[in-house]
DSSP file (Angstrom, degrees, kcal/mol; ACC not computed):
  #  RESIDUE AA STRUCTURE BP1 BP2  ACC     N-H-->O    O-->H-N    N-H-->O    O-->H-N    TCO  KAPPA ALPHA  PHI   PSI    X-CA   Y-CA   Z-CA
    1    1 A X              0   0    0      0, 0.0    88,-2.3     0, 0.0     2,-0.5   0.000 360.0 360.0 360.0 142.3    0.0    0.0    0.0
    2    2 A X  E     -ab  25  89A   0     22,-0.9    24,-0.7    86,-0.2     2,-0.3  -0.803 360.0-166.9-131.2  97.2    1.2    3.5   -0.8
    3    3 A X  E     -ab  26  90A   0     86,-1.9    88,-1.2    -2,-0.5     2,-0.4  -0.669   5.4-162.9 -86.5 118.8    0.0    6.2    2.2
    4    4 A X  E     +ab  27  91A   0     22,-1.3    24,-0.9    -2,-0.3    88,-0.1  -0.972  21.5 164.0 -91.9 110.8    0.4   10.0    1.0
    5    5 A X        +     0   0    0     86,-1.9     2,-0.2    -2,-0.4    87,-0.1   0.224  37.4 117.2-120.1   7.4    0.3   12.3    3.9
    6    6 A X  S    S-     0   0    0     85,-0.4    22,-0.3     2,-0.1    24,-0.1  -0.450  75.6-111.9 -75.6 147.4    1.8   15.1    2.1
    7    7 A X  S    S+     0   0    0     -2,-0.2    23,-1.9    22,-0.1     2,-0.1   0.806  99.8  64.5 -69.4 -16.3   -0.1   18.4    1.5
    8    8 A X  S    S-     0   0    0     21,-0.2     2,-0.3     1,-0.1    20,-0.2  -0.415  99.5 -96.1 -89.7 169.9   -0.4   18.0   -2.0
    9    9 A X        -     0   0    0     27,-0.3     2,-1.8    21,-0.1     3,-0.2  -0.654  35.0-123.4 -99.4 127.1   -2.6   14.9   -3.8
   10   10 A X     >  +     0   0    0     -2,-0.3     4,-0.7     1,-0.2     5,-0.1  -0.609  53.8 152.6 -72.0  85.1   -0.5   12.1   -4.8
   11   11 A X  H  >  +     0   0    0     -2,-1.8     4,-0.8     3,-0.2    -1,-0.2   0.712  58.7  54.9 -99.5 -22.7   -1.5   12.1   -8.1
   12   12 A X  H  > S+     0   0    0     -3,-0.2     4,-1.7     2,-0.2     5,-0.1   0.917 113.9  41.2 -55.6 -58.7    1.4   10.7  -10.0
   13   13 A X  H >> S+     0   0    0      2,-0.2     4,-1.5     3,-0.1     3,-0.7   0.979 120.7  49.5 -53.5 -47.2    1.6    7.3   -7.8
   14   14 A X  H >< S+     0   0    0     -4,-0.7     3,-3.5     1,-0.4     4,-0.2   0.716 113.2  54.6 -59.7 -97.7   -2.9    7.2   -8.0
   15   15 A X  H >< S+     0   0    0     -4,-0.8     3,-1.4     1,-0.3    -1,-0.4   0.387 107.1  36.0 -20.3 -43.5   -2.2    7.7  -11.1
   16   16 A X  H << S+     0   0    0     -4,-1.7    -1,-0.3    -3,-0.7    -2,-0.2   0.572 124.9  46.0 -84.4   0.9    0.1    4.9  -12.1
   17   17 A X  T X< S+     0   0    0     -3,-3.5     3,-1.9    -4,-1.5    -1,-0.3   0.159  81.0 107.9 -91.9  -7.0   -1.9    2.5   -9.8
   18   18 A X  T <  S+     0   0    0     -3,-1.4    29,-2.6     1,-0.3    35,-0.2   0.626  76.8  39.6-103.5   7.9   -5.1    3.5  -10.8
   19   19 A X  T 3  S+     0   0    0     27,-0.2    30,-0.4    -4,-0.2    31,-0.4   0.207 104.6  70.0-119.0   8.6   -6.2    0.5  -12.8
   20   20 A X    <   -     0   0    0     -3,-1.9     3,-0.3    30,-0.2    30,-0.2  -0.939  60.7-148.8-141.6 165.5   -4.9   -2.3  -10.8
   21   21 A X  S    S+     0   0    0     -2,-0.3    29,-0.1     1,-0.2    -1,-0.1   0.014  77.7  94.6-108.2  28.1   -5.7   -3.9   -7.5
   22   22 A X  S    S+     0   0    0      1,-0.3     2,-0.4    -5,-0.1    -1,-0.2   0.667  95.9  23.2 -76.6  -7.6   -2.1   -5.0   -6.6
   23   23 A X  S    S-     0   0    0     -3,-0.3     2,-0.5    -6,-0.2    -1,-0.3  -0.986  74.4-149.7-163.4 128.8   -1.4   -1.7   -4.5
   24   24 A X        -     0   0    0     -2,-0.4   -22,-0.9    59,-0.1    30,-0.2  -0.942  10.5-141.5-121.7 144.1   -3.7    0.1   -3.2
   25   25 A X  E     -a    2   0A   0     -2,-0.5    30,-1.5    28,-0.3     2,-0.3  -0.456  13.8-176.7 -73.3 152.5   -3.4    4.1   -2.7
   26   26 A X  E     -ac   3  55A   0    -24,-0.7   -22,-1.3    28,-0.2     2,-0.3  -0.867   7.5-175.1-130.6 121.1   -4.4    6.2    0.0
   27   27 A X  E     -ac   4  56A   0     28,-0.6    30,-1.5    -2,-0.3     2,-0.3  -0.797  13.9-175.6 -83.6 136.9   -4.0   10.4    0.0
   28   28 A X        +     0   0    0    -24,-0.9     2,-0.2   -22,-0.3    30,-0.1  -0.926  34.3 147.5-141.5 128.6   -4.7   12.7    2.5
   29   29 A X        -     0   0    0     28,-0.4    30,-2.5    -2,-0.3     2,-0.2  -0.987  55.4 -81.8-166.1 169.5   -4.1   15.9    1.0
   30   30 A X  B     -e   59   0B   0    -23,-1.9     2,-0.5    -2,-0.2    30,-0.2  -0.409  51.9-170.5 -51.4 110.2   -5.1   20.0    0.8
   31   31 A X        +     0   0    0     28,-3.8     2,-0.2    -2,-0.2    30,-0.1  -0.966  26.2 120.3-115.3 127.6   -8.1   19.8   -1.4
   32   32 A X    >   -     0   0    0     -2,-0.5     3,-1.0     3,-0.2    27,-0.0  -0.889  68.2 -98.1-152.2 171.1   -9.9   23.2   -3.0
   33   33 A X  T 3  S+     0   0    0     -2,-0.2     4,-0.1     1,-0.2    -2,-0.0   0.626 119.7  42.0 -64.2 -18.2  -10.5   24.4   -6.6
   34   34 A X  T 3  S+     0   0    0      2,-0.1     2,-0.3    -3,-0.0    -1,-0.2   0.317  93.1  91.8-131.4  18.2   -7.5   26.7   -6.7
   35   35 A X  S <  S-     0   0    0     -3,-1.0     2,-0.3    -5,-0.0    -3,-0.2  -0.726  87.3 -59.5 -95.6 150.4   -4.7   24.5   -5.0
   36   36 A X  S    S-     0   0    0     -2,-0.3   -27,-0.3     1,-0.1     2,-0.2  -0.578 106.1  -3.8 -83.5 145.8   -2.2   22.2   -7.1
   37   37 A X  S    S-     0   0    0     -2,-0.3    -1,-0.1   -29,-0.2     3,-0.1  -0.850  77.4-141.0 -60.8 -50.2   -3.2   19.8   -8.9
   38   38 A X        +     0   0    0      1,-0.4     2,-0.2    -2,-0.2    -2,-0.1   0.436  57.7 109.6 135.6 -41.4   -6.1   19.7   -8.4
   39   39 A X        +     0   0    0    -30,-0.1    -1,-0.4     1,-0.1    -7,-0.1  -0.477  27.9  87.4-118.3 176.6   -6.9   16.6   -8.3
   40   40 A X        +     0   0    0     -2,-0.2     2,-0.4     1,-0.1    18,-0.4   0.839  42.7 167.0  89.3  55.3   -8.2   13.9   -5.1
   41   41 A X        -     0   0    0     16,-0.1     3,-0.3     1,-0.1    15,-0.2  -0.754  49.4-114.7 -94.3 145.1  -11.7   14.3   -5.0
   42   42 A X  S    S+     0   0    0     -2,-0.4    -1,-0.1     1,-0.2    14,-0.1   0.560 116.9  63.6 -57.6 -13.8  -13.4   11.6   -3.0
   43   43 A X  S    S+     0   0    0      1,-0.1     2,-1.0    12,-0.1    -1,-0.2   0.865  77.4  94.6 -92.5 -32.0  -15.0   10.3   -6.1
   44   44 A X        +     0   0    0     -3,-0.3    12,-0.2     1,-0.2     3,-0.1  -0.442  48.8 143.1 -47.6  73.8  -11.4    9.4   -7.7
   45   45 A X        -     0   0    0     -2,-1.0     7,-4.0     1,-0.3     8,-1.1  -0.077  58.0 -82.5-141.0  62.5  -11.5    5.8   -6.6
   46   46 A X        -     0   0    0      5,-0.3     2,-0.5     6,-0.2    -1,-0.3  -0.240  34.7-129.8 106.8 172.5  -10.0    3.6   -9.2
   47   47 A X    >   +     0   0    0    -29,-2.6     3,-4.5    -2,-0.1     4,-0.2  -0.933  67.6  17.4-149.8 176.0  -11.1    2.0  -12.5
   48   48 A X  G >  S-     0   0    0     -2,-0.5     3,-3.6     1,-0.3   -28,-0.1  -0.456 134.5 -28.8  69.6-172.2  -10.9   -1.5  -13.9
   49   49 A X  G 3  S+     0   0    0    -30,-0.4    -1,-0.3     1,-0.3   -29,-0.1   0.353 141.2  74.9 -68.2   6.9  -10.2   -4.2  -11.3
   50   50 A X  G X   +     0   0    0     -3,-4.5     3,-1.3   -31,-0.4     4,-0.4   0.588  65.7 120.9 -76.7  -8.1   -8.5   -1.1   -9.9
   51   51 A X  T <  S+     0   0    0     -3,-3.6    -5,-0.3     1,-0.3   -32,-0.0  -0.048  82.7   7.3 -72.0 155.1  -11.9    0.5   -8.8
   52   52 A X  T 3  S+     0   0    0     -7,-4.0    -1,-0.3     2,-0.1    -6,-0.2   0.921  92.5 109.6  50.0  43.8  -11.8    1.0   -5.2
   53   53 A X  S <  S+     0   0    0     -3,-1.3     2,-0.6    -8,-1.1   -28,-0.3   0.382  72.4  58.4-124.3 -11.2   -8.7    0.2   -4.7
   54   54 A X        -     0   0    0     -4,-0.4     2,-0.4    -9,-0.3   -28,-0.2  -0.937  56.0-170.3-129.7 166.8   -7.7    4.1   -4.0
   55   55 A X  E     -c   26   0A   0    -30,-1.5   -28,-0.6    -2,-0.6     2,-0.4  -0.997   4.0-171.6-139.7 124.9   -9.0    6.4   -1.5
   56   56 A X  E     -c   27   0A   0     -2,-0.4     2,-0.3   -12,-0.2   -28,-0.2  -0.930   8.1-156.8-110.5 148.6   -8.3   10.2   -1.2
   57   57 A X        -     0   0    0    -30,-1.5   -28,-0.4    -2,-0.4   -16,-0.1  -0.438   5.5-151.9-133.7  83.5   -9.1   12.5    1.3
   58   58 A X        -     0   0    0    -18,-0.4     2,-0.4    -2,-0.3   -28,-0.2  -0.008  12.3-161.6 -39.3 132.3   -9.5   16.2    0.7
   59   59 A X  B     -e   30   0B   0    -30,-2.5   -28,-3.8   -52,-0.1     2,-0.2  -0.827  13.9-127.2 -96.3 134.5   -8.7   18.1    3.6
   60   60 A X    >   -     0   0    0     -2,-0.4     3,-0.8   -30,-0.2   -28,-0.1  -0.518  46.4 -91.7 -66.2 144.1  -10.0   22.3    4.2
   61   61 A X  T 3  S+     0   0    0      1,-0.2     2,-0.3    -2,-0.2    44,-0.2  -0.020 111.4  35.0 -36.3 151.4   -7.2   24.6    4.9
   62   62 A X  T 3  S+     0   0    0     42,-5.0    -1,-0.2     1,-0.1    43,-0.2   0.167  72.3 151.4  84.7 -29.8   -6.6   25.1    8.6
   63   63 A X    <   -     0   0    0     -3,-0.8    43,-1.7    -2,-0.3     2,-0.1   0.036  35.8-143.0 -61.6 147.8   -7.4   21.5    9.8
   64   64 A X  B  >  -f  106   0C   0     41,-0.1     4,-2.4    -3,-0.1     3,-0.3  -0.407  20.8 -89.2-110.6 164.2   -5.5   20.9   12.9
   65   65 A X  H  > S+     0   0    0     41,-0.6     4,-2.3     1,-0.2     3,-0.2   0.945 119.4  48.9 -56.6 -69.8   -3.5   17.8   14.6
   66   66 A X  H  > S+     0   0    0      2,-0.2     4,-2.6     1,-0.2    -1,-0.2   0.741 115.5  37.6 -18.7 -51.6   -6.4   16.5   16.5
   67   67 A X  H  > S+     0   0    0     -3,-0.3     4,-2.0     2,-0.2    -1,-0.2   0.884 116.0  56.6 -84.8 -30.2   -9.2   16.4   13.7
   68   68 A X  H >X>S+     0   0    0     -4,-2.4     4,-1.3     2,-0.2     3,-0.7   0.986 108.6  46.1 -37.2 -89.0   -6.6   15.4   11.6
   69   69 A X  H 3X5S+     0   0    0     -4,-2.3     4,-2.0     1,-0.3     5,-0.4   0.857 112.1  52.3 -16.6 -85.6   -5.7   12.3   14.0
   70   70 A X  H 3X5S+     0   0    0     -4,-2.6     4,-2.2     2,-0.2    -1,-0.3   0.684 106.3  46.5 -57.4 -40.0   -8.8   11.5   14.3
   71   71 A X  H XX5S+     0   0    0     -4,-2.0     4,-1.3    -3,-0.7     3,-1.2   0.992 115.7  47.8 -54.0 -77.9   -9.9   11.3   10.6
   72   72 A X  H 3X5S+     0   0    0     -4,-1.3     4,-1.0     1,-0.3     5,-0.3   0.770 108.9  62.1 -58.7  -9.8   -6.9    9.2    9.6
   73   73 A X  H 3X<S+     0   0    0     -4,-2.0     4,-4.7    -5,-0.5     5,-0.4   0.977 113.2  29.6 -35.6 -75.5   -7.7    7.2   12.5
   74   74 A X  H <X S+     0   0    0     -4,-2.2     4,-1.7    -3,-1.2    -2,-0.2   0.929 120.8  49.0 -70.8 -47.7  -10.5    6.3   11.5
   75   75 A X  H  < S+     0   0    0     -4,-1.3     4,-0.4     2,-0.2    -1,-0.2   0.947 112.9  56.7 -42.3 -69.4  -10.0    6.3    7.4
   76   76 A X  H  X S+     0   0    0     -4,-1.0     4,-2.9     1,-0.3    -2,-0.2   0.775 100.8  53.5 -64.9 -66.0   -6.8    4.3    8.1
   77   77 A X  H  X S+     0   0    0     -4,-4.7     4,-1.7    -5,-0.3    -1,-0.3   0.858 104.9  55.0 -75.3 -17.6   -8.4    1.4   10.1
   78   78 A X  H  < S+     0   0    0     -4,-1.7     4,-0.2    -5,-0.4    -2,-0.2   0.736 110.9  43.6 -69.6 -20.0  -10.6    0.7    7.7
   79   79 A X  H  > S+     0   0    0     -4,-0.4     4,-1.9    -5,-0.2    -3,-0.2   0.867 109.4  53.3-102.2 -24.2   -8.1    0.3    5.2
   80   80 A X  H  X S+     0   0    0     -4,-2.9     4,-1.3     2,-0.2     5,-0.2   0.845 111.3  43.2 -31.4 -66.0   -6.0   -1.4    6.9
   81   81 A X  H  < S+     0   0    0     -4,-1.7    -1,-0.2     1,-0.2    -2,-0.1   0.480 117.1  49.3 -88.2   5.5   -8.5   -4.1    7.9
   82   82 A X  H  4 S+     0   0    0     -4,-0.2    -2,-0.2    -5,-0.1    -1,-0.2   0.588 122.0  24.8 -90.2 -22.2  -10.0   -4.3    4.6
   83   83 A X  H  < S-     0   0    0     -4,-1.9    -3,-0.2   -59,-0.0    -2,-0.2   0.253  79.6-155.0-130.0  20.0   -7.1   -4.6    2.4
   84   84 A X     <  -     0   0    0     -4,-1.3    -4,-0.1     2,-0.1    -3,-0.1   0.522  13.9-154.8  25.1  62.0   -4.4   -6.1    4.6
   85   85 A X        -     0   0    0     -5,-0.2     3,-0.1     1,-0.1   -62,-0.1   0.011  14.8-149.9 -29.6 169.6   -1.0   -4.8    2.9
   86   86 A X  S    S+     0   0    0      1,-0.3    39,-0.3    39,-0.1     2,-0.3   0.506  85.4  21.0-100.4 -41.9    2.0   -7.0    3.5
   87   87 A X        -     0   0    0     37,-0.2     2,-0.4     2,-0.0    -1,-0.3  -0.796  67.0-149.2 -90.6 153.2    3.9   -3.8    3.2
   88   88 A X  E     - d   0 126A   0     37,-2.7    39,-2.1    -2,-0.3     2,-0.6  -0.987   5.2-172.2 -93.8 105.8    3.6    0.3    3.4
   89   89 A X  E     -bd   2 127A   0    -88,-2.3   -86,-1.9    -2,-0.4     2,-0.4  -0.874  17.9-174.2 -96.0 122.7    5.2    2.7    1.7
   90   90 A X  E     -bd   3 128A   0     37,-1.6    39,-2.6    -2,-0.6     2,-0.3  -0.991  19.1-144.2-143.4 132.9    4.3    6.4    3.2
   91   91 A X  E     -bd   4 129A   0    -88,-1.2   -86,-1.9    -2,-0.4     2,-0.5  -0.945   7.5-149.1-103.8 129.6    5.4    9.2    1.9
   92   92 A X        -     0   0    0     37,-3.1    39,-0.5    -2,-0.3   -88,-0.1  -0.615  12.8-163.7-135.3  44.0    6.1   11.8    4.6
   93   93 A X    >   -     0   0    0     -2,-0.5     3,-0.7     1,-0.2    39,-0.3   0.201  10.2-159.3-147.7 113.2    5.4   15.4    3.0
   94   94 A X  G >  S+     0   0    0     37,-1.7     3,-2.1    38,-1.0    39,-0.2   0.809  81.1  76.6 -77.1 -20.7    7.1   18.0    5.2
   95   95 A X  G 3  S+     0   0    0     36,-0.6    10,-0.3     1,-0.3    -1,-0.2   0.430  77.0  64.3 -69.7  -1.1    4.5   20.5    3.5
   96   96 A X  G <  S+     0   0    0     -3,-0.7    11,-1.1     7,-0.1    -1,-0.3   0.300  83.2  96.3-104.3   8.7    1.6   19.7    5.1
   97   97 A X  B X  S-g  107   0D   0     -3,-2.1     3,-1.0     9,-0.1     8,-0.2  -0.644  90.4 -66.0 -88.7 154.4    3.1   20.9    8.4
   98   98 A X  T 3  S+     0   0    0      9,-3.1     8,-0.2    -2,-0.3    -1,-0.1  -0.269 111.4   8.3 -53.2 126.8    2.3   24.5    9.5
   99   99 A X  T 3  S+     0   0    0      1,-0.4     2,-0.2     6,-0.4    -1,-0.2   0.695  82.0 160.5  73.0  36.7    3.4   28.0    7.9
  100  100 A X    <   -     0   0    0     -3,-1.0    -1,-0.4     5,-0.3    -5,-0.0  -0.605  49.7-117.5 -66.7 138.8    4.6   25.7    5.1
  101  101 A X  S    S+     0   0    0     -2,-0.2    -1,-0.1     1,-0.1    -3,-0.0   0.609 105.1  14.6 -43.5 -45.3    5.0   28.3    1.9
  102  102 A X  S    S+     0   0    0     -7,-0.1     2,-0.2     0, 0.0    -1,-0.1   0.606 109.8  72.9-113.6 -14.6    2.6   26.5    0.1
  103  103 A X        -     0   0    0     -6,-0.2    -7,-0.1    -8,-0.1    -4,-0.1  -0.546  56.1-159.4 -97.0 165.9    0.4   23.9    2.1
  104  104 A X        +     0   0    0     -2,-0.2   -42,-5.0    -5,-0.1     2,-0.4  -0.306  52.8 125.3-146.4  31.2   -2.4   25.8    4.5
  105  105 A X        -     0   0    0    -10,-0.3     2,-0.5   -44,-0.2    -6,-0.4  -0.788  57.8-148.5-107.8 146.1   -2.7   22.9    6.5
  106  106 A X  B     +f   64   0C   0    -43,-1.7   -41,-0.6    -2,-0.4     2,-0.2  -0.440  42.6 135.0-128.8  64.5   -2.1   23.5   10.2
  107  107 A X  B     -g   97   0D   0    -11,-1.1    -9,-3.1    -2,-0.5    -2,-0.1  -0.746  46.9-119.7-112.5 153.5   -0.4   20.0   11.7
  108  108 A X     >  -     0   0    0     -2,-0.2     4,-0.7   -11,-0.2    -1,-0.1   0.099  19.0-129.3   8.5 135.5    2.4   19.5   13.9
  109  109 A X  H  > S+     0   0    0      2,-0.1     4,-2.5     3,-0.1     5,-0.2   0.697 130.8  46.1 -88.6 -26.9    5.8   17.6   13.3
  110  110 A X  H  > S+     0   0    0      2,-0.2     4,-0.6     3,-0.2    -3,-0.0   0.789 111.1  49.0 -41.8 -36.7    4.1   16.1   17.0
  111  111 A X  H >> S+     0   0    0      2,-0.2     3,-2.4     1,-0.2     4,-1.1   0.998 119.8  40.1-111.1 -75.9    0.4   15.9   14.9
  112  112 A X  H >X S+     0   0    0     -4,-0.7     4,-0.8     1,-0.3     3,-0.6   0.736 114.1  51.8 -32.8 -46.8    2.8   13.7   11.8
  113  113 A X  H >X S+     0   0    0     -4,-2.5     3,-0.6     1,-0.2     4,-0.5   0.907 107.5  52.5 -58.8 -48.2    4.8   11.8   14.4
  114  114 A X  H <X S+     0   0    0     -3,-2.4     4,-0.6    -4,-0.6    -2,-0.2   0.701 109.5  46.9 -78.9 -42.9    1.3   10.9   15.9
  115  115 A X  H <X S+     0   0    0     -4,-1.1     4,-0.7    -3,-0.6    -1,-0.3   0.618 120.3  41.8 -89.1  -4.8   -0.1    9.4   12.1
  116  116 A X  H <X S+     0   0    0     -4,-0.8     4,-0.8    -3,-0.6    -1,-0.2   0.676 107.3  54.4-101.6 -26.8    3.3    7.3   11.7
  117  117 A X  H  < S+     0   0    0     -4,-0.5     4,-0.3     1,-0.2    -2,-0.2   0.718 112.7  50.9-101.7 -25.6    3.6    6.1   15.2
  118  118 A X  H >< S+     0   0    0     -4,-0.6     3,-0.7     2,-0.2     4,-0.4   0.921 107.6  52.0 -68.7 -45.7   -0.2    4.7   14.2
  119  119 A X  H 3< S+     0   0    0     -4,-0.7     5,-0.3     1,-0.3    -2,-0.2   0.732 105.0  54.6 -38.3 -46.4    1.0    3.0   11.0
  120  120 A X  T >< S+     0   0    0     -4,-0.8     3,-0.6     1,-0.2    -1,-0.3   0.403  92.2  74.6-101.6   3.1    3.4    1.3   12.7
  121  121 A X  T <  S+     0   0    0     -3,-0.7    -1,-0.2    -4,-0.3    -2,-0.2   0.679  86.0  62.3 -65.2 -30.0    0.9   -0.1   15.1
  122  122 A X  T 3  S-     0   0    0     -4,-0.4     2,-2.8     2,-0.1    -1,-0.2   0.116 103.9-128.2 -97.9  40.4   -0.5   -2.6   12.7
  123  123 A X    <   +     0   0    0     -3,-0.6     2,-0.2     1,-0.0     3,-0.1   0.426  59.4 139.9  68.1 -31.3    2.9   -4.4   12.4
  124  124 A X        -     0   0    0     -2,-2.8   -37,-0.2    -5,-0.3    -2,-0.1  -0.563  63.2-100.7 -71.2 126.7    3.1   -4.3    8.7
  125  125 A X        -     0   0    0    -39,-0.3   -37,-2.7    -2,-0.2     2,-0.3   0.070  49.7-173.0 -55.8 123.2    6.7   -3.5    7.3
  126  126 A X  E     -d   88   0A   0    -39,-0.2     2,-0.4    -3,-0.1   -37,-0.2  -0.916  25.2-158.8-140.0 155.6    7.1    0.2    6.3
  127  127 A X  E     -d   89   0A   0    -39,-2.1   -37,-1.6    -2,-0.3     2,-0.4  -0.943  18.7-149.3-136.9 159.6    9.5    2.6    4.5
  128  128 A X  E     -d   90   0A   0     -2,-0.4     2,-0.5   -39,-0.2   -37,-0.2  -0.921  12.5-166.0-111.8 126.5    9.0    6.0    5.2
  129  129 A X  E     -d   91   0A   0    -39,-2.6   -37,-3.1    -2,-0.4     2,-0.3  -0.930  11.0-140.9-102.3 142.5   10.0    8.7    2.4
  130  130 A X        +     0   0    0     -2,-0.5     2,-0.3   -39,-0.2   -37,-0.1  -0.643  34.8 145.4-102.5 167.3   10.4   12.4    2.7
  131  131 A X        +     0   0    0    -39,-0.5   -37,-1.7    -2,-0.3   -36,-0.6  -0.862  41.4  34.2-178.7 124.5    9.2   14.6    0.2
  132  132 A X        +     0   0    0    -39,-0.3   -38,-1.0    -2,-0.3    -1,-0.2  -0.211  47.8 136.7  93.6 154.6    7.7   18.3    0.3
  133  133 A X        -     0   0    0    -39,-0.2    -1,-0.1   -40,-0.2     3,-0.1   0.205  20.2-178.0 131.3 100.9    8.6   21.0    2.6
  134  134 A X        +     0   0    0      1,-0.2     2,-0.4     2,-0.0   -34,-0.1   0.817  67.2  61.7-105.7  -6.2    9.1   24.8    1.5
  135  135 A X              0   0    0    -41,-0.1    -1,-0.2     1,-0.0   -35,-0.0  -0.952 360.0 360.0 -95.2 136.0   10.0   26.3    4.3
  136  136 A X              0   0    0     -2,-0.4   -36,-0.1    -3,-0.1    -2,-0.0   0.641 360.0 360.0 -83.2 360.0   13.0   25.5    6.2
């Protein structure tokens, strides 16, 4: 499985995934009409023996570590016990943290520590990547 927690919509991986059910994607990302790409609408969730095999989840500006936790909480065990990876791949978007240059998302490195330290509850063998971050 390949988890996007970065502020922007993993649309390059969805994309190259989007037609098969070997991997399935999950995004959490900054969603509105006039943020990049664009793209991650909840309706975006596969085609072919890919359908339903990704899940995005638009986020508002502002949303905070708590409500945040708690939605990928919840999002998270349900994908989890429904499509039972043997592996994770998450990619670890420094941009979605607050007063990021470009993300409007208002998390923690505490609120990110929090969604990883969750991940790594269900056992399953994970590599972390970094990726994103405009302000240093």
């Amino acid at each position: 499985m390949y988890l996007d927690i970065d502020v922007h919509h993993g649309d390059g991986v969805e994309e190259a995934l989007y037609h098969t059910n070997r991997v399935m994607t999950v995004s959490f990302h900054e969603y509105s009409s006039d943020f990049f790409p664009g793209t991650g609408s909840l309706d975006e969730v596969g085609e072919g023996i890919g359908k339903y095999y990704t899940v995005n989840v638009p986020l508002k500006r502002g949303i905070d570590d708590i409500t945040y936790l708690n939605l990928f909480r919840r999002v998270m065990q349900t994908v989890m016990t429904s499509y039972r990876p043997d592996a994770l791949v998450i990619q670890c978007g420094a941009d979605s943290l607050s007063k990021d240059k470009l993300g409007h998302l208002n998390l923690s490195i505490k609120g990110h520590a929090e969604a990883i330290k969750y991940m790594k509850s269900f056992g399953v063998p994970m590599i972390l990547l970094g990726g994103g971050g405009y302000t240093i």
